[in-house]
N, C-alpha and C positions, 0 to 999 in steps of 0.2 A: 676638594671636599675634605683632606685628610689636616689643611688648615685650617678651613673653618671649624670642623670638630675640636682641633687644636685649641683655637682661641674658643671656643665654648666651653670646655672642661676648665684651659685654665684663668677664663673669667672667674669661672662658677667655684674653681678653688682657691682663688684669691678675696673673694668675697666671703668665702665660708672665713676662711683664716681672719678676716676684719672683725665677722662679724663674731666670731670668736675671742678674739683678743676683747674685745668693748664689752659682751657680754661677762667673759670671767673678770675684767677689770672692776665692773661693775655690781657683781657678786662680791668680786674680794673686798671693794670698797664697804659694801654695805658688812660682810662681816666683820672685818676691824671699826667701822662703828661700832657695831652690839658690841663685838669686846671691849671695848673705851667705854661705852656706857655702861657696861654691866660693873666691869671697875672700879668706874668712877662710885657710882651706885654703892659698893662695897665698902670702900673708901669711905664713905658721906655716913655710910650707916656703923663702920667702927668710930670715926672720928665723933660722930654723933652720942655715941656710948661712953668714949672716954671723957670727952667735952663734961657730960652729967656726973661723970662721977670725978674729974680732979679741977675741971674748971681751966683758966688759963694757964697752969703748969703744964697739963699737952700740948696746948697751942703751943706755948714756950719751948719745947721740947719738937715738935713736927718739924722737920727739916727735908719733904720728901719734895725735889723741885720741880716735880709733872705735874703738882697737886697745889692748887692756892684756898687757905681754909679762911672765911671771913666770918666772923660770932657780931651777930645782929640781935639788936635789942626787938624788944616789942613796938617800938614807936618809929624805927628804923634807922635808929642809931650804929652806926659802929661800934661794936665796941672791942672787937680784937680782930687784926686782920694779918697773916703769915707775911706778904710780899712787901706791903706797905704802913705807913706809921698812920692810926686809928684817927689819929686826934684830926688829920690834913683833909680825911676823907667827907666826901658828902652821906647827905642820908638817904641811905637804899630805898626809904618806908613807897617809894612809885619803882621800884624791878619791880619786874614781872615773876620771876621768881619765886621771890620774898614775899609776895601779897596773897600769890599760890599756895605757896607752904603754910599761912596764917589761916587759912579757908580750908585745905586740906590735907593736912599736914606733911605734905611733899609740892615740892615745882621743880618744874623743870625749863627752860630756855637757852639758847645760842644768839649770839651776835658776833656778827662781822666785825674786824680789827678794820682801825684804816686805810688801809693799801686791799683788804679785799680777799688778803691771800691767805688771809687766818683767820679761822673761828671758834668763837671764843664758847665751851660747854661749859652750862650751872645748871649746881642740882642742889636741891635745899630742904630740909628736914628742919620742922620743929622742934623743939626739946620740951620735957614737962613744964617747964618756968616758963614758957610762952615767948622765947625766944627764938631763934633762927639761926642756924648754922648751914652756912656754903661752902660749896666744893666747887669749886672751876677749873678746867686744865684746856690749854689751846690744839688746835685740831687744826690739820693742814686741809684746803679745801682741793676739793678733785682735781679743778683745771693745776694745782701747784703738782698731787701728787700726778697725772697723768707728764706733765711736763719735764718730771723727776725720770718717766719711765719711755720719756723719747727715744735716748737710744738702743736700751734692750728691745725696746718694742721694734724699730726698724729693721735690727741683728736676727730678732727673731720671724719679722716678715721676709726679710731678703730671704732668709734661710729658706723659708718656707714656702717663695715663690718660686725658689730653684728646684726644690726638691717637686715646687705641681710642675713644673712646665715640665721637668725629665717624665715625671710619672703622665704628664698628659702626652706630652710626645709619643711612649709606647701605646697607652692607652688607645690613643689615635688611630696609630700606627694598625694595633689589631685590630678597632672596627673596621677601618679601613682595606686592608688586606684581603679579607676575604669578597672583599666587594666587586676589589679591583681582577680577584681570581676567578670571578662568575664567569662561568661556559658559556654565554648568550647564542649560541650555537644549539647548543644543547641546555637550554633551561631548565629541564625536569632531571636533569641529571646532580645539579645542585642543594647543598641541605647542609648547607651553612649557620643560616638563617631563616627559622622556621617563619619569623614576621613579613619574608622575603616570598613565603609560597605562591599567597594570589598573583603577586608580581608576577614573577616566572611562568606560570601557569597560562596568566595574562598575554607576557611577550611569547609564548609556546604556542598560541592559539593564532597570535598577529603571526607569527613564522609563516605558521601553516597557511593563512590567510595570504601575504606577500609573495610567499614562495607560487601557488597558484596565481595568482594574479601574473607575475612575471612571467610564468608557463603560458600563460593567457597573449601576453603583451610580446614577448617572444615567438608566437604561435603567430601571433598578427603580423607580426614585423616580418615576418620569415613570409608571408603569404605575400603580404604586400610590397618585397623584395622579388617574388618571384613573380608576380604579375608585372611590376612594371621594368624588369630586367629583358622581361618579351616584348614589351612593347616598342611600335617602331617607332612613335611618338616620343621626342624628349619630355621627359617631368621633372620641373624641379621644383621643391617645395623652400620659400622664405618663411624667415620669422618677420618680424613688425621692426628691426630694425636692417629688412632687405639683405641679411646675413646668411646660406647657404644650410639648409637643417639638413638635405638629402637630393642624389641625381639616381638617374637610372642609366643604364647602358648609353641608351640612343644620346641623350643630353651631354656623356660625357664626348661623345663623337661628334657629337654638333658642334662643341663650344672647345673642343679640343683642348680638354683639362683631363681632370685626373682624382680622384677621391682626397687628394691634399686638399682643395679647393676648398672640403666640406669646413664650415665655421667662416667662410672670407665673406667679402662683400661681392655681391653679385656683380656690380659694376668691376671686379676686377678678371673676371672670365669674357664677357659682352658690356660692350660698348654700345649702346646705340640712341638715342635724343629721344626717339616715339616710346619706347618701352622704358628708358630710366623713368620717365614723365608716368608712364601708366602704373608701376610699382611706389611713384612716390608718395608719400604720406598728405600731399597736396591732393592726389586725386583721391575723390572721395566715392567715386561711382567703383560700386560691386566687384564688375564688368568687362573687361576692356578687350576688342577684337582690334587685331593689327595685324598687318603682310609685310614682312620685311625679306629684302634680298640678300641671302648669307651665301657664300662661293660662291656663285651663280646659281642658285637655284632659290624658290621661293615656297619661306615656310609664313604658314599661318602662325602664330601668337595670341593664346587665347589668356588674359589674366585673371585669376580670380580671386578677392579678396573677401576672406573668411571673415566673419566676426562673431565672438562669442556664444550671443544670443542666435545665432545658427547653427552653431557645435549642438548635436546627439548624439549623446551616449557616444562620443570621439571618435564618430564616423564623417569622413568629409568627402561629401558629393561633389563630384564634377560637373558642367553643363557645358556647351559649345553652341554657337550656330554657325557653321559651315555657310551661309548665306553672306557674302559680303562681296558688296556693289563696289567699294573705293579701298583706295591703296590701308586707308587706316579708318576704322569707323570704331569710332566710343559710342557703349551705349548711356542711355540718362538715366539707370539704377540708382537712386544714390544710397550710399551706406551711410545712415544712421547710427550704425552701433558703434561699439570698439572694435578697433582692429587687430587681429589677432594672429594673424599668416599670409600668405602668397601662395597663391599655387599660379605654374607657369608652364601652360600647356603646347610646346611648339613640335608641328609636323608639314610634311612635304606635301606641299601644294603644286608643286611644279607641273607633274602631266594635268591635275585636273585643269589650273590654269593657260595652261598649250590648249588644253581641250577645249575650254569657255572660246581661246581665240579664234580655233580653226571650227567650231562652231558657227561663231560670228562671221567668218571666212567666208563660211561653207552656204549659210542661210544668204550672205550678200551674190556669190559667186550663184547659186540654183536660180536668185529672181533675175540676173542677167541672162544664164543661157535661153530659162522660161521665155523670158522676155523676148527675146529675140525673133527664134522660130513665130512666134505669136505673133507679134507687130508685123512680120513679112505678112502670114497666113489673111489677119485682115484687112492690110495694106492691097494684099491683093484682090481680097476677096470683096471691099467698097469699089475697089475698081470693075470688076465684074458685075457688081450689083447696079453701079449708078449709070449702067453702057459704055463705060470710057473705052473698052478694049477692042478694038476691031473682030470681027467673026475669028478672022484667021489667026486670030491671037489668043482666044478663048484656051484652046487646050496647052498651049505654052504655061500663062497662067495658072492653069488645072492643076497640070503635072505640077510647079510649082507648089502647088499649096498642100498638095498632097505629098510632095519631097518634104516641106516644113512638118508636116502633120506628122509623117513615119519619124521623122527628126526627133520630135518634141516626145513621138512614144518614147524610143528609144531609149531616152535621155529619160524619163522618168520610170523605164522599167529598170534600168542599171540602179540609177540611185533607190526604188524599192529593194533590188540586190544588195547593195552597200548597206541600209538600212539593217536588213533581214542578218546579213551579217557581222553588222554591230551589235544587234543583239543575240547572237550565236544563235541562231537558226540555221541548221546547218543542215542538207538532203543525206539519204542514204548513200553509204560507204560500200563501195566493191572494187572489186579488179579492175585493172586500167591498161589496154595497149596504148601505149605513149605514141608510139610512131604511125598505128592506127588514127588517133585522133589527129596526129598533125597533116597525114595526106586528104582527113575527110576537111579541115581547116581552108588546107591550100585550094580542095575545088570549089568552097563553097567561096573563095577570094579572087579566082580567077577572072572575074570579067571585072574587078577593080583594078589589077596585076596587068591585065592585056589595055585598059585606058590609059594607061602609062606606061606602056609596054615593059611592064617588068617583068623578067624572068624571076618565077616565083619555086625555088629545089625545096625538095623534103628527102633526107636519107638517112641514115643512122640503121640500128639497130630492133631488135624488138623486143623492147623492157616492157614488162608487166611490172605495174604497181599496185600492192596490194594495200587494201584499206584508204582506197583513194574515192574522191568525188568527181563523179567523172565531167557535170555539169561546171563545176570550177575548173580544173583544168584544161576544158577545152575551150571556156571563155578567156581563160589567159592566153594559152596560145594562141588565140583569134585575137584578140585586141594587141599583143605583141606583133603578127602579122599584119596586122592591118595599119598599126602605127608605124609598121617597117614600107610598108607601100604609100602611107600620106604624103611621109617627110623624105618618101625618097628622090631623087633624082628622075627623069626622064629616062629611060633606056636602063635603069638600075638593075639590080640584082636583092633576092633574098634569098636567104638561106636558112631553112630549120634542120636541127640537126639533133637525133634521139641519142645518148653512147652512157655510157655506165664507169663512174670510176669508183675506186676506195665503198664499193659496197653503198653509193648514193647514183640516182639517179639522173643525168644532167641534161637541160632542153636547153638547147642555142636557139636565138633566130639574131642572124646577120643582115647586114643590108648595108647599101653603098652609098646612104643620104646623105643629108647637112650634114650628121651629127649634132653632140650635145656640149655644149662649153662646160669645161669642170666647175665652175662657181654655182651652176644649176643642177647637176647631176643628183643632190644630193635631195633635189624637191620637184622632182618628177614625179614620184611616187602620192604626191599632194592631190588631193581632189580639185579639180578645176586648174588647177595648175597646167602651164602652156611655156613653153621656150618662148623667146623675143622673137623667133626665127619662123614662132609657128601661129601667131595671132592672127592671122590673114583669116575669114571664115571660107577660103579657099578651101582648107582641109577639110572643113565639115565636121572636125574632133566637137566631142562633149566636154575633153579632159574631165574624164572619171575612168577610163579605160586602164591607165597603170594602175591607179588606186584597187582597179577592182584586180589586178594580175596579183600584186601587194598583200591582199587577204586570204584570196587563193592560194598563195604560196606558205600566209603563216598557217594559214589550215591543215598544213601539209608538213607543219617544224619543218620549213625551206629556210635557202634565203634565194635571195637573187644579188648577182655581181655585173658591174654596167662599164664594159670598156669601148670610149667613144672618145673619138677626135673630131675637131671641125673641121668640113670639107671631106672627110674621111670613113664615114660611116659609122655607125653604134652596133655592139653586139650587145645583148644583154641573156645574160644564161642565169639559170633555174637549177640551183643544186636540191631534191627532193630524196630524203629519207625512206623509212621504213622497209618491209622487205621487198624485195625485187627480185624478179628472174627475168635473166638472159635467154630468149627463144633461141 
């Protein structure tokens, strides 16, 4: 700025100074004419007086050499001329002049010399005889005297331009200065410059304006830092050229970076061929749902690609659907507008998808056991219908169909259990004798126990548990004894056992069976789930019976611990919280 004023001032005073010089040139010039004319004039009217009264003895006698006097007849003869000899001369009787003066008793005219650079001034007066007297004196023409006065005239522009450029430098300098001093902080604090007021007033109002806005935009940021810093969901937002604007906690855990990250390109935190494809500028759908598997576990990938004409008021909605059949599904959205962002919505899918499996599991595993009991019950019961069964075989059959039938209840009243307790449906809480419920256990097992001649012990202690379910805990203990007498051995042994340690409550049941291979031990707990060793429908299991010990126990903030060898027998014990006494 303090240039450009620079070069405006000392334009604007280099111009004056021209136009200065050319204008007093041009005054001066014009008044040294009048004075040459007024002289000359003077001249013309003495000479013209002396002429009438001595005749050519003046002329004879005028020796003034600025001044050429010429004595012209009436007819426009020569007849006395100062410079030149009379007799050599032409006849004036066609000047202009001359023929002026005869008409009015004065002329006046100039003519150019020949080279152009001189001009030649005539003035001419009548006399009473009817003659004519001229005065002529040569006159320098402008372009000679400007020419004359080149170089005072450049001594005096240089001078001149030195003296504006210093004087516009300061000059400058002071408009300048106070410009560069404005408080823009403080606007209304300035008064420099009254022509500055609106301004300032102006930018005081935008302050106040920005400053809120920022409080506004700060307010957001800080909201929207602290919503997605909780969430368990990774968020990461792109810009349009896939470059990193913002993460939140979970994202940076996922992609095991760090806030330097923010500003890089996404592809330099995650790698992966489905999601580069769905953020790239190639794909043009909205949209894009994908599963990919990161450490082992699998997160859903929801992408969603912002454009303009959907931005309000700089609020940007999310949407998901949690619905997804295949490993990677694009939906046909397509985006029509500009694009403008990325958002990049990824979280853990892992248990729901275990859960979709052992769903699928669980639905294939119930139409088998179904299935089973059923196809005996009227397997046997066409045989009875069509007469194929001899009399004495009728109630063999019976009993049959009626073993499958109590079978098949069984088996769907456990799974309405499992059910009821998937969806937390849970019976009323009270006090529990642990060691009570394992003896009423053992008698109600005993004619299973005595077909196998298994000696079936119960001893321990006698722990009350308080805030307990007493109808789940004595289905586990049932279905742990009962699975301790299927898989046992002939002649075997069980053992339930009640004892209290560390202020938790702990139920053994031992026994002297197969046992359980450690590669399985870990999915026993599984619905429908059976050992290699136990598929035989010899056993007569549902396998839903640990599963349902399994619920019973988280009911209870339990766990259960399973120490078993093959050939060697399983114990599996029930460690059970909350408070307890010792009878």
């Amino acid at each position: 700025m303090t240039k450009k004023i620079f070069k405006s001032i000392f334009l604007v005073a280099a111009i004056a100074i021209m136009a200065s010089l050319l204008i007093t040139t041009g005054i001066l010039y014009k008044y040294f004419i009048d004075v040459q004319d007024k002289h000359l004039t003077d001249e013309l009217n003495l000479a013209s007086r002396a002429v009438e009264l001595e005749g050519k003895d003046y002329l004879y006698r005028f020796n003034k050499s600025d001044f050429r006097l010429t004595w012209i007849s009436e007819d426009g003869t020569v007849i006395y001329d100062t410079k030149k000899d009379s007799l050599k001369m032409e006849n004036h009787g066609n000047r202009e002049e001359f023929k002026q003066a005869l008409k009015e008793n004065y002329g006046a005219s100039s003519r150019y010399s020949s080279t152009l650079l001189e001009k030649t001034i005539y003035r001419a007066s009548k006399l009473n005889d009817g003659s004519v007297l001229r005065i002529s004196s040569n006159r320098a023409t402008a372009g000679v005297i400007a020419a004359g006065m080149v170089q005072p005239t450049l001594v005096v522009i240089l001078i001149s331009l030195i003296i504006s450029g210093l004087l516009a430098h300061k000059l400058s300098s002071r408009i300048v200065d106070p410009l560069n001093n404005l408080d823009l902080d403080h606007p209304l604090e300035n008064n420099n410059y009254e022509e500055l007021s609106p301004l300032l007033r102006k930018i005081n109002s935008q302050h106040i304006e920005i400053r809120s806005q920022l409080k506004m935009l700060e307010d957001r940021k800080n909201e929207f830092n602290q919503i997605t810093s909780q969430m368990r969901e990774a968020l990461v937002l792109l810009d349009d050229d896939e470059k990193i604007l913002s993460m939140n906690n979970s994202a940076y855990s996922l992609f095991k970076t760090d806030s330097y990250s923010i500003g890089k390109s996404f592809i330099t935190i995650f790698r992966n061929k489905e999601l580069s494809k769905a953020i790239s500028p190639d794909n043009k759908n909205e949209y894009t749902e994908l599963r990919i598997n990161v450490d082992d576990r699998i997160y859903q990938f929801n992408v969603s690609k912002i454009a303009k004409k959907n931005m309000v008021n700089n609020d940007i909605s999310l949407s998901h659907n949690n619905k997804v059949d295949n490993e990677y599904e694009i939906s046909t959205k397509d985006n029509s507008g500009e694009k403008y962002g990325i958002i990049i919505l990824a979280f853990d899918i892992t248990e729901q998808s275990n859960s979709e499996k052992r769903r699928r599991e669980f639905t294939a595993n119930v139409s088998h056991e179904l299935k089973t009991p059923l196809q005996s019950i009227i397997g046997s019961a066409e045989l009875i219908e069509n007469d194929l069964v001899k009399p004495e075989d009728t109630k063999k059959f019976t009993k049959k169909i009626r073993f499958e039938a109590s079978r098949l209840v069984s088996l769907i009243n456990e799974i309405i259990g499992l059910a009821q307790l998937d969806e937390g449906i849970e019976p009323n809480r009270t006090s529990v004798n642990l060691l009570d419920i394992s003896l009423e256990v053992s008698r109600s097992l005993e004619d299973p126990a005595k077909s196998k001649k298994i000696n079936l012990y119960v001893d321990g202690d006698n722990i009350i548990l308080n805030n307990a379910i007493p109808t789940l805990l004595k289905e586990a203990i049932y279905n742990l004894a009962d699975n301790a007498i299927k898989y046992n051995v002939d002649g075997g042994e069980v053992h339930i056992n009640i004892s209290e340690s560390n202020n938790m409550a702990i139920i053994s049941v031992r026994d002297t069976g197969m046992g359980i291979a450690k590669n399985e031990q870990d999915r026993i707990f599984e619905r429908f789930y059976r050992s290699d060793k136990s598929h035989s429908r010899s056993s007569k299991g549902t396998g839903l019976g640990l599963s349902i010990v399994k619920h019973a126990v988280a009911y209870h903030n339990g766990n259960i611990k399973i120490n078993s060898d093959e050939g060697k027998g399983t114990e599996i014990i029930i460690s059970l919280p909350n408070l307890i006494e010792n009878l």
